[in-house]
NUZADO-253812 format. One record per residue (C-alpha): residue in three letters; residue number from 1; y, z, x. Coordinates in steps of 0.5 Angstrom, whole numbers. Layout:
N
REC  residuo  num     yy     zz     xx
REC      ALA  NUM      Y      Z      X
...
This chain:
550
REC  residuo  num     yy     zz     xx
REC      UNK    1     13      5     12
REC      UNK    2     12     10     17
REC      UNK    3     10     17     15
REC      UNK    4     11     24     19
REC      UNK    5      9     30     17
REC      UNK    6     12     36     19
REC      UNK    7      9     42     19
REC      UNK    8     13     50     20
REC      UNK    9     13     57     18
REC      UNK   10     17     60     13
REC      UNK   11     23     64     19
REC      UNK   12     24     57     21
REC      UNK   13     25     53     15
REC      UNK   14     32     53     16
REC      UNK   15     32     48     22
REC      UNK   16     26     45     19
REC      UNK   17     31     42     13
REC      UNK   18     36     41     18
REC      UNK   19     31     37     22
REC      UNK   20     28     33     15
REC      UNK   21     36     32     12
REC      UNK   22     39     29     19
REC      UNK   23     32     24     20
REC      UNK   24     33     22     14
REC      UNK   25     40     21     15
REC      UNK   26     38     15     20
REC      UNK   27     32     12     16
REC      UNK   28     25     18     18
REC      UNK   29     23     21     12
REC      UNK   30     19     27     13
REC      UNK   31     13     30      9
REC      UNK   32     14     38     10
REC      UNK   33     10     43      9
REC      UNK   34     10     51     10
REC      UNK   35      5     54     15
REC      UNK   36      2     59     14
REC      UNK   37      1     65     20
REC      UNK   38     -4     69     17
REC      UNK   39    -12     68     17
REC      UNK   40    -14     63     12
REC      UNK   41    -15     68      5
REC      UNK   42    -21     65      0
REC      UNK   43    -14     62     -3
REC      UNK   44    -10     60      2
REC      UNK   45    -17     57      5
REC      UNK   46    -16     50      0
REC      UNK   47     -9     50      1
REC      UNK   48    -10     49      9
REC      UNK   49    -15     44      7
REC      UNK   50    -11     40      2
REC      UNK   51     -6     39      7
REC      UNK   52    -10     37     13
REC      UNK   53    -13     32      9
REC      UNK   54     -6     30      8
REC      UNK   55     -4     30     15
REC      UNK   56    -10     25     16
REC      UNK   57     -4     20     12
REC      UNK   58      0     21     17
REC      UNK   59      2     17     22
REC      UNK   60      5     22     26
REC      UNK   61      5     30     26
REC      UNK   62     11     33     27
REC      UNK   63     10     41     30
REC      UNK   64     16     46     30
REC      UNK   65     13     51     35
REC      UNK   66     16     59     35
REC      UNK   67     14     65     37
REC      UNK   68     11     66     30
REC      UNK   69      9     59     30
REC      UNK   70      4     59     35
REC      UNK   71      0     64     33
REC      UNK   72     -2     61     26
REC      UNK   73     -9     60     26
REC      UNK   74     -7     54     21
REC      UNK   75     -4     51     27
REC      UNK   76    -10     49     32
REC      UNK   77    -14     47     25
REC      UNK   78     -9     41     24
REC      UNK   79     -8     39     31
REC      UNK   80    -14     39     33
REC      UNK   81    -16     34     25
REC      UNK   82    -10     31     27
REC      UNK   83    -12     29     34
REC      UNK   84    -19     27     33
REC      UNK   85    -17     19     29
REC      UNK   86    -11     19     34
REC      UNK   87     -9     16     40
REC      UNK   88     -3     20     45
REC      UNK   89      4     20     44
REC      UNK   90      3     21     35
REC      UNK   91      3     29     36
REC      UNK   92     11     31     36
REC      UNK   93     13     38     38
REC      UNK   94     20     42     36
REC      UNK   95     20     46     42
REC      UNK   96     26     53     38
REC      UNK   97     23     58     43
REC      UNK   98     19     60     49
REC      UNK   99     12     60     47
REC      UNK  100      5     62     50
REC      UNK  101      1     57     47
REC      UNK  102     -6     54     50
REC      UNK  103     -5     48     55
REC      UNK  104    -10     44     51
REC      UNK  105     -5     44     45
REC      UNK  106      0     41     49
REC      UNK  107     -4     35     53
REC      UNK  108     -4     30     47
REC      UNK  109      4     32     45
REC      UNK  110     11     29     46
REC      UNK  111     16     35     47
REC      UNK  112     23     36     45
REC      UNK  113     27     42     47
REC      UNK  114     32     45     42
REC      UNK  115     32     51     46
REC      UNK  116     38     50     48
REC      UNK  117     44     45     45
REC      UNK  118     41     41     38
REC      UNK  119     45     35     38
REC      UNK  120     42     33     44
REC      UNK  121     35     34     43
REC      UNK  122     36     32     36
REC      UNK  123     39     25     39
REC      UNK  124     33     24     44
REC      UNK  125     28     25     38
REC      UNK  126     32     20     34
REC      UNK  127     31     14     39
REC      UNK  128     25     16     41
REC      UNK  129     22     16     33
REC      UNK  130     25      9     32
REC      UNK  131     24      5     39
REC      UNK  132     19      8     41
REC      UNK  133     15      9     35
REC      UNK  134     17      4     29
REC      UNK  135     19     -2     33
REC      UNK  136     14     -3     37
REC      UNK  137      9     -2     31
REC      UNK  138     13     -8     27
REC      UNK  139     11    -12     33
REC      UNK  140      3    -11     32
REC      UNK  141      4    -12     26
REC      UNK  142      7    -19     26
REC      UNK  143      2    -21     30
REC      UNK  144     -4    -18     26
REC      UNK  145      0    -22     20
REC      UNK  146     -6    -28     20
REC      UNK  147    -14    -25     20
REC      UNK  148    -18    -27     25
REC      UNK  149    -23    -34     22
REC      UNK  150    -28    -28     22
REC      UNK  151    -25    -25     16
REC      UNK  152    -22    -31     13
REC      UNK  153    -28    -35     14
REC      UNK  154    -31    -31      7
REC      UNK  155    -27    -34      1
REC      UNK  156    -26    -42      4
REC      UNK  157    -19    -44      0
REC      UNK  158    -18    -51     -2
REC      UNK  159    -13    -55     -6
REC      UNK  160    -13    -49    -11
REC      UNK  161    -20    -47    -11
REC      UNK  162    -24    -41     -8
REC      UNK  163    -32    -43     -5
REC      UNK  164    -35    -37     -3
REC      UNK  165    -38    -38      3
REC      UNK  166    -45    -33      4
REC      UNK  167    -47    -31     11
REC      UNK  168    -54    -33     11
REC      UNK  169    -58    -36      5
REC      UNK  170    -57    -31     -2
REC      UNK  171    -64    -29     -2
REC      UNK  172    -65    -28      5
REC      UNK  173    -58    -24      8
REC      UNK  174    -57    -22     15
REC      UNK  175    -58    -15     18
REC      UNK  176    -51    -11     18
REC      UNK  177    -50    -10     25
REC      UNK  178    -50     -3     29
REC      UNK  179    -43      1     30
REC      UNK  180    -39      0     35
REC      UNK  181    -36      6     39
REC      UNK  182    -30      7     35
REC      UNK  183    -35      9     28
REC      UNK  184    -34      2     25
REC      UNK  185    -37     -4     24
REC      UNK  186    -35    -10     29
REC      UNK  187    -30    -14     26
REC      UNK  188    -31    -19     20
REC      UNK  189    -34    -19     14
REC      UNK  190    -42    -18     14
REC      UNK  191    -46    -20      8
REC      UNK  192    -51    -15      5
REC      UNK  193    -56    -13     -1
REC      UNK  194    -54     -8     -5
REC      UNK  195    -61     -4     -2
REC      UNK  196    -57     -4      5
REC      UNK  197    -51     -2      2
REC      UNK  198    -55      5     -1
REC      UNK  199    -58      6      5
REC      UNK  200    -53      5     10
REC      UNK  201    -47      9      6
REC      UNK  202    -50     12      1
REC      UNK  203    -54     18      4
REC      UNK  204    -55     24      7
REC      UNK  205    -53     31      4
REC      UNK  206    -46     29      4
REC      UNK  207    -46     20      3
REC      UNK  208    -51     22     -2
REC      UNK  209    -47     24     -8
REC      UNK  210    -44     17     -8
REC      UNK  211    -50     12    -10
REC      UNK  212    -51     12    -17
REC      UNK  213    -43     12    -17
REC      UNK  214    -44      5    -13
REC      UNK  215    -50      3    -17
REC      UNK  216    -45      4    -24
REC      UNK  217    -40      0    -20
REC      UNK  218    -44     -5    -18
REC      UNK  219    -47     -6    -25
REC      UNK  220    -40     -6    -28
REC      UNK  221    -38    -12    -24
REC      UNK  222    -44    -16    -26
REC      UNK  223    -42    -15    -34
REC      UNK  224    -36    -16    -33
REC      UNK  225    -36    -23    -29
REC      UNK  226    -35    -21    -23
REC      UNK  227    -36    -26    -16
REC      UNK  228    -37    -20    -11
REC      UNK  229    -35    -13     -8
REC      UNK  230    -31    -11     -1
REC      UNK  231    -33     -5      1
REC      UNK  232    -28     -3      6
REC      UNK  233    -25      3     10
REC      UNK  234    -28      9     12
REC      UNK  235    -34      8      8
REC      UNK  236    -36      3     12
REC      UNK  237    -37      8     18
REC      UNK  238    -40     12     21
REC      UNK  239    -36     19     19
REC      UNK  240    -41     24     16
REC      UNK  241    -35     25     11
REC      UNK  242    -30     19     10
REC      UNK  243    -23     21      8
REC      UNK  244    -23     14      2
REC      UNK  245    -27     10     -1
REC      UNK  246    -24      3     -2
REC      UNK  247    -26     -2     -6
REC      UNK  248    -24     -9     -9
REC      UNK  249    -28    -12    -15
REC      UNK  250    -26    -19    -15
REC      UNK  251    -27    -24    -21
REC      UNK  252    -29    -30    -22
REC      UNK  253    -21    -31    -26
REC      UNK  254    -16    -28    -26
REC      UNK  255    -17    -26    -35
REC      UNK  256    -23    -23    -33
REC      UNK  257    -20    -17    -30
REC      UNK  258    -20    -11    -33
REC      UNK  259    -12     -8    -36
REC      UNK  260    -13     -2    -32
REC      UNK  261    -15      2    -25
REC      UNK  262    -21      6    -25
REC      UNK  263    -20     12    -20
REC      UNK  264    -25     17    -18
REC      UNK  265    -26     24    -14
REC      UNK  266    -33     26    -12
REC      UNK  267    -33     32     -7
REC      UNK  268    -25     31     -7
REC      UNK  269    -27     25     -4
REC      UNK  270    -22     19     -8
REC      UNK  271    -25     13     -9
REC      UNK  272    -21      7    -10
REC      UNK  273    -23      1    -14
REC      UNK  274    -18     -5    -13
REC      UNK  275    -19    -12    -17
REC      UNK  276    -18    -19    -15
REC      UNK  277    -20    -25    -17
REC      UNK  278    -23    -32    -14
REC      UNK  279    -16    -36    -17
REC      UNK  280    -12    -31    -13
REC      UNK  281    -13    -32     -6
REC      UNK  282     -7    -29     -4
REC      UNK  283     -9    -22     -7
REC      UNK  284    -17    -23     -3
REC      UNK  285    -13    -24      3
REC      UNK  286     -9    -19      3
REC      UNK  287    -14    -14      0
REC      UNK  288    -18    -17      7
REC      UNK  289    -12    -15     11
REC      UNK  290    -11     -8      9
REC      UNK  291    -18     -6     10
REC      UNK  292    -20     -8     16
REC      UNK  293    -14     -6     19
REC      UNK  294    -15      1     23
REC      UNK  295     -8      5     24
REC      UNK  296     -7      3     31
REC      UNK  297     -8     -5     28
REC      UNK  298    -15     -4     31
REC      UNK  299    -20     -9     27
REC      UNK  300    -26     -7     24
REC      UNK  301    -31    -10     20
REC      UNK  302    -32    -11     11
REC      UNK  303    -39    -11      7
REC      UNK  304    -38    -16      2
REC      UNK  305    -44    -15     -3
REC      UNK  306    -45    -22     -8
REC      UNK  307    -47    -21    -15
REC      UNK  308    -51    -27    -16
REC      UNK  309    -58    -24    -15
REC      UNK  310    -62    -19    -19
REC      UNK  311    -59    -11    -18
REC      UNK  312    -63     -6    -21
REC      UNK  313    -64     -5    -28
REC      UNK  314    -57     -6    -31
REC      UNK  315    -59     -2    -37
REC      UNK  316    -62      3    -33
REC      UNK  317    -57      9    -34
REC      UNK  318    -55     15    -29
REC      UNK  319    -55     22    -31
REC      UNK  320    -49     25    -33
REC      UNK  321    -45     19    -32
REC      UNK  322    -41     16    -38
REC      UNK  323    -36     11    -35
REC      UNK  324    -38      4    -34
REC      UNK  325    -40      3    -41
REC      UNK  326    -40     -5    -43
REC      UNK  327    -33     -6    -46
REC      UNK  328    -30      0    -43
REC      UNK  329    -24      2    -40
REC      UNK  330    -24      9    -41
REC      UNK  331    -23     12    -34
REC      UNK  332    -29     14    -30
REC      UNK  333    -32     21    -32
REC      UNK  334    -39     25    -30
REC      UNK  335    -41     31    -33
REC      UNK  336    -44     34    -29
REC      UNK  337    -40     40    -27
REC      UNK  338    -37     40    -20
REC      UNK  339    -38     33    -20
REC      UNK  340    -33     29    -22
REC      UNK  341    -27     27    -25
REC      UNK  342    -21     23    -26
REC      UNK  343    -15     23    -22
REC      UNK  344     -9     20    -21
REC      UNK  345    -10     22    -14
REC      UNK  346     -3     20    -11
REC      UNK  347      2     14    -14
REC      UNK  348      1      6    -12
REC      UNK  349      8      7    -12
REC      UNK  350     15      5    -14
REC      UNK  351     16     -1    -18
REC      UNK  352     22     -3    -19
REC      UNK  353     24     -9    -24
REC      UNK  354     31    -13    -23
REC      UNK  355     34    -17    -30
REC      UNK  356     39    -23    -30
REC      UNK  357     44    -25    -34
REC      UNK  358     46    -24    -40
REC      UNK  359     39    -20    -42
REC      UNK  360     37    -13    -43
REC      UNK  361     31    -14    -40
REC      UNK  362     26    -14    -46
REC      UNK  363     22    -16    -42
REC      UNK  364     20     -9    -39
REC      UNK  365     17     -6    -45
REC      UNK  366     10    -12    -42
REC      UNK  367     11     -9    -35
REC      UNK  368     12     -2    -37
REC      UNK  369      6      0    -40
REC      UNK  370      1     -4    -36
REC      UNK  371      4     -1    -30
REC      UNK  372      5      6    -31
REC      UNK  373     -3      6    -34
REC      UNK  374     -4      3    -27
REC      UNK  375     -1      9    -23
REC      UNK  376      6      6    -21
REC      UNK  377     12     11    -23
REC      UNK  378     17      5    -26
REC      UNK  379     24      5    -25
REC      UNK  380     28     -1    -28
REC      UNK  381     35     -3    -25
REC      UNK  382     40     -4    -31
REC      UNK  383     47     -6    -29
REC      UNK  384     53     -7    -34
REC      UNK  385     58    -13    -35
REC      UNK  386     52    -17    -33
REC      UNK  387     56    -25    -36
REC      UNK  388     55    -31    -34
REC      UNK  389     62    -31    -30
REC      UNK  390     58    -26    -25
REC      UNK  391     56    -34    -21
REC      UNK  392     63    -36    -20
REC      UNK  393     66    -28    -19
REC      UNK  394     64    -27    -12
REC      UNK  395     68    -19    -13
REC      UNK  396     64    -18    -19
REC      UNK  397     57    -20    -16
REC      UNK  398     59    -16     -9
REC      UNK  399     62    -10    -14
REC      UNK  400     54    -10    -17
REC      UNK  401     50    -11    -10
REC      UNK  402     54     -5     -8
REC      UNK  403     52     -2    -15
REC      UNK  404     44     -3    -13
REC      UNK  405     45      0     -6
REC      UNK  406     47      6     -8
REC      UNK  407     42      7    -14
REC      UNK  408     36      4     -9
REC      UNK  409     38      9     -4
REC      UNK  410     38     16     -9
REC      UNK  411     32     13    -12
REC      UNK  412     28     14     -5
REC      UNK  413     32     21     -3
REC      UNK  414     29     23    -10
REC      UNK  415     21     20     -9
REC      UNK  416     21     21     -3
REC      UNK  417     15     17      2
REC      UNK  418     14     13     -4
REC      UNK  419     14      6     -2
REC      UNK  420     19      1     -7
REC      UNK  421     16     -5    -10
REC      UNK  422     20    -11    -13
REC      UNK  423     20    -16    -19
REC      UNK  424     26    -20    -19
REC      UNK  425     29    -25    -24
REC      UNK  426     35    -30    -24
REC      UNK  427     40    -27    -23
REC      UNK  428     36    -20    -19
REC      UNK  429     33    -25    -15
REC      UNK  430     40    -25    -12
REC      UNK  431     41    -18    -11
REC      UNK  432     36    -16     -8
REC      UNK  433     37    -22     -3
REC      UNK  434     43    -20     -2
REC      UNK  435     41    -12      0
REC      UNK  436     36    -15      6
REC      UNK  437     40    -20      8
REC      UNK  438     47    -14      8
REC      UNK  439     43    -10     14
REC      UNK  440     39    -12     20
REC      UNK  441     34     -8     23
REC      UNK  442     36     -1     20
REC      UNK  443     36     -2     13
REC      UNK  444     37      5      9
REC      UNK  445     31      2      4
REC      UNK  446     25     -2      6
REC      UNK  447     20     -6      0
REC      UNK  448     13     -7      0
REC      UNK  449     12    -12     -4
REC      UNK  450     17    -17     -8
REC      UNK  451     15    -22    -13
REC      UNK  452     21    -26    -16
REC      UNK  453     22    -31    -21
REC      UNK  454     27    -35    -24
REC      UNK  455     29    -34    -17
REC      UNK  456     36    -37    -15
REC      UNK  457     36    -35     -8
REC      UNK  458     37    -41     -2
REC      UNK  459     30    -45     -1
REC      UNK  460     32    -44      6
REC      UNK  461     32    -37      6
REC      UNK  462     28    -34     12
REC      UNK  463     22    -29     10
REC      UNK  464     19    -28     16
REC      UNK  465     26    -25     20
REC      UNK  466     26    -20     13
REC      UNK  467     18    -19     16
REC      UNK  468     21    -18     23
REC      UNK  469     26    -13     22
REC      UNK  470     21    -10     18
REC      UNK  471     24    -11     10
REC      UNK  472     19    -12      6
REC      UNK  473     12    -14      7
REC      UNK  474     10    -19      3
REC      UNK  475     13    -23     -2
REC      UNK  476     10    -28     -8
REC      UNK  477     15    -33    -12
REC      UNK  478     13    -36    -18
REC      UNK  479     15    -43    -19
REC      UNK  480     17    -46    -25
REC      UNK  481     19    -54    -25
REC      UNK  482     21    -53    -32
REC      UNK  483     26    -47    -32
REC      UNK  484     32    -50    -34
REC      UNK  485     37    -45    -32
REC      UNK  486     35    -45    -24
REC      UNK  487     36    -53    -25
REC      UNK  488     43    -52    -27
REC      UNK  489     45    -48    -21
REC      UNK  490     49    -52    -16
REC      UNK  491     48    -53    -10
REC      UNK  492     50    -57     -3
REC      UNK  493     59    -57     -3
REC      UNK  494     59    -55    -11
REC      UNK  495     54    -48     -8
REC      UNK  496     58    -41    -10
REC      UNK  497     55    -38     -5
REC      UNK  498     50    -39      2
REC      UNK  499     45    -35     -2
REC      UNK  500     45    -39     -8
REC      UNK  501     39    -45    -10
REC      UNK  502     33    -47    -13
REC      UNK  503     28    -44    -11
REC      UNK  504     25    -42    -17
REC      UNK  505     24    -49    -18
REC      UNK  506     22    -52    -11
REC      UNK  507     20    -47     -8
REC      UNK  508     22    -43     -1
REC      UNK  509     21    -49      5
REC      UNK  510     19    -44     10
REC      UNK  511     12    -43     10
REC      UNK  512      9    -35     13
REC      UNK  513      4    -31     11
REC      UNK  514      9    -26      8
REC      UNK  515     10    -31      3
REC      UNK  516      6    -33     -4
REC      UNK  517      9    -38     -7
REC      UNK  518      5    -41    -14
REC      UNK  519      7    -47    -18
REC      UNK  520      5    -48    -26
REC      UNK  521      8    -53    -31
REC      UNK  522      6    -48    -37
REC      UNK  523     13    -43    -34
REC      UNK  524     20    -44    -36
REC      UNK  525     26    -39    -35
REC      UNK  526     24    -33    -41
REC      UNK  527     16    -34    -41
REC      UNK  528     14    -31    -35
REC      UNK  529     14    -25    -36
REC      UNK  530      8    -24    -40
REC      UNK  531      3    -19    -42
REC      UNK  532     -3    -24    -38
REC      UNK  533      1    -25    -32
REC      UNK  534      4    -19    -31
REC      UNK  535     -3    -16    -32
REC      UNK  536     -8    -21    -29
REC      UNK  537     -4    -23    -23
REC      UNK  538      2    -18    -21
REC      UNK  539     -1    -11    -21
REC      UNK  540     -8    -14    -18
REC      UNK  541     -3    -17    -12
REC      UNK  542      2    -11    -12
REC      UNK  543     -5     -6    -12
REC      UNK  544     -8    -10     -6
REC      UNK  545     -1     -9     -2
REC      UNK  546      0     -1     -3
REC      UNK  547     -5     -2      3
REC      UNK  548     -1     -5      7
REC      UNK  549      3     -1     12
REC      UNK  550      9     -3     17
């Protein structure tokens, strides 16, 4: 999901709402905040801060220019942070009046004129948004669907099972490579010792204030079972102050990860600690995926740090930090005054759930929790009426799908640029084939991730054409041969709807990197949604795709 950041003085607050209500009316949301024309006071300093920083999760900076406009000191400030990480044609300026403005602002800008009749100029900026900009970006993604074999050559998966492949011998790693002229390291994973690690991205002035927290982090994971760390991002750089800091723990199984995140602020600078497991392919891939990825699809490079080796003393204990204590979950902590502190930062996202029929979805009160201690705002989708004739009632089922419709779309006006995720079973896996399949390209809601199961969709429904007209980015389906219910489902000319199948049973036919699909023989119809599945292998997945972008 492209994200545009508009900013604006308060006079022309009135033709900035309109501009966000009707963008929003064709499928562009907006991130709009107030400009400040006044020289930054020591309190509105950190505001103007803040909202650069902001801006840096952006895609795309959107600029109403006035007369009063032009004159904020804020202004040059946010494109010139703004401009530094993007290429030309991302800065997009609402032209409202005759402006002095210096030429070097408007080089790297796109230019709308409202000078004169809105209509127009708003429907040039319409086409422009979504031709030029959205559309060919899903194009780069598709293609950026399969890694290159530098990236997937460093989990070798086979018949199930994960070998880990180390690049050069464990007692004797290879030199992390010198960056390129971008700041990052050359694309693939690069093994290294965690003494590299330190010394290349944990000092100086700035970079060190991170290395007792990797330290603690590192010896954490070698309690708690961990096979080894993917550090990614702008960590791995060559910025002096990196935005993020971005890191997978992955296990060797899946019951040896921990029932909750950590998420730490040092120097407002987040650090974001993701789990996976060994047994898992799909979620390391997926973390690989969005890591190595820059906003423009540029590949850069991963450090992947084993945990086989001796690192440090693992008693050894840094001062004024309680968080990685054995058999904690407390969040990270560090006493220290102005250092950090425990931050819930910014929403993973929206996780939608979708029941069957003739259920109230008690199952929720597992997901729940589990997902709202995980940063996820959970919104379960309830319907009425929801009787075993809804599979032969085609009006009541189109009456249901309507019903979502209109609820999905509130709940995206309501958490706006929040991206939306799924978990489907039965009779909602329907639903929500229903709603992609309802719309082509310009769907009004699109998904990040959705996980079915009990799953009653057609085996041949077509995942990668959601992809392509850029519905949803991944997709994982439990398959259950047990579940007795999705047997039953009538298919061939006894089928009551194209949509309808089995392929909570047999699986989907189509096989693309957009879709998980994963077979166990222990699943019937009732039993999956279970506190150990939910939190061991879907919230570790769901996490690994919040990274994804469209």
């Amino acid at each position: 999901m492209k994200r545009f950041f508009m900013n604006y003085v308060e006079r022309d607050q009135q033709i900035a709402d309109r501009l966000a209500n009707d963008l929003e009316l064709n499928g562009i949301r907006i991130v709009d905040e107030e400009m400040t024309p006044k020289m930054p006071t020591e309190e509105n300093y950190f505001l103007q801060e803040q909202r650069v920083e902001e801006s840096r999760h952006c895609d795309y900076l959107i600029i109403v220019l006035s007369e009063e406009s032009v004159q904020s000191s804020f202004l040059k400030k946010l494109v010139a942070a703004f401009d530094s990480r993007v290429t030309d044609n991302r800065i997009i300026a609402i032209l409202l009046e005759d402006v002095d403005i210096s030429v070097n602002l408007l080089v790297n800008m796109v230019v709308f004129d409202f000078r004169d009749d809105y209509s127009s100029s708003f429907s040039k900026l319409k086409d422009y948004l979504l031709k030029e900009m959205v559309l060919p970006n899903r194009k780069r993604n598709k293609q950026s669907l399969f890694l290159p074999s530098s990236y997937q050559r460093a989990f070798a998966f086979e018949k199930g099972e994960v070998a880990v492949e180390v690049f050069g011998d464990a007692s004797n790693f290879k030199t992390l490579p010198d960056f390129t002229d971008t700041g990052y390291l050359p694309p693939g994973v690069h093994t290294a010792e965690i003494k590299n690690i330190l010394d290349r991205f944990a000092s100086g002035p700035f970079r060190g204030k991170f290395r007792d927290v990797i330290r603690n982090i590192v010896n954490f994971s070698k309690r708690r079972r961990g096979s080894s760390l993917l550090f990614g991002g702008a960590f791995v750089s060559s910025f002096e102050q990196p935005v993020e800091i971005n890191i997978v723990i992955v296990f060797k199984e899946a019951k040896d990860i921990p029932g909750r995140l950590r998420k730490l602020v040092i120097e407002n600078t987040p650090i974001h600690l993701y789990y996976s497991s060994l047994d898992e392919p799909a979620t390391i891939m997926n973390h690989l995926h969005s890591f190595s990825q820059t906003l423009h699809g540029d590949y850069t490079g991963i450090v992947k740090l084993e945990l086989n080796g001796e690192i440090g003393n693992e008693k050894e204990e840094v001062k004024g930090f309680t968080g990685f204590q054995s058999g904690s979950t407390a969040p990270l902590k560090n006493s220290e005054s102005g250092g950090s502190a425990p931050s819930t930062i910014e929403p993973q996202g929206m996780l939608v759930t979708m029941h069957g029929i003739l259920t109230n979805a008690e199952w929720n009160t597992e997901i729940a929790p589990i997902a709202s201690s995980q940063g996820w705002i959970f919104a379960p989708y309830v319907y009425r009426n929801n009787w075993i004739d809804l599979l032969f009632l085609s009006k009541r089922r189109r009456r249901i799908i309507n019903h979502f419709r209109n609820w999905i779309f509130d709940m995206q006006m309501r958490y706006r640029d929040i991206p939306i995720s799924i978990i489907a079973h039965s009779f909602g896996t329907f639903i929500i084939a229903s709603y992609l399949t309802g719309f082509g390209s310009n769907i009004p809601v699109r998904f990040q991730s959705i996980i079915l199961t009990g799953s009653i969709i057609n085996r041949n429904f077509d995942w990668e054409k959601q992809y392509d007209e850029g519905k949803v980015i991944r997709v994982r389906n439990e398959v259950a041969a047990n579940d007795s219910w999705v047997q039953r489902m009538p298919v061939g000319l006894l089928r009551l709807d194209p949509l309808f199948g089995r392929s909570g049973v047999n699986g989907f036919d189509q096989e693309t990197a957009v879709l998980t699909q994963t077979a166990t023989t222990i699943f019937n119809h009732h039993n999956v949604i279970r506190r150990d599945v939910v939190e061991q292998h879907w919230l570790p997945y769901l996490n690994a795709n919040a990274n994804l972008k469209w």
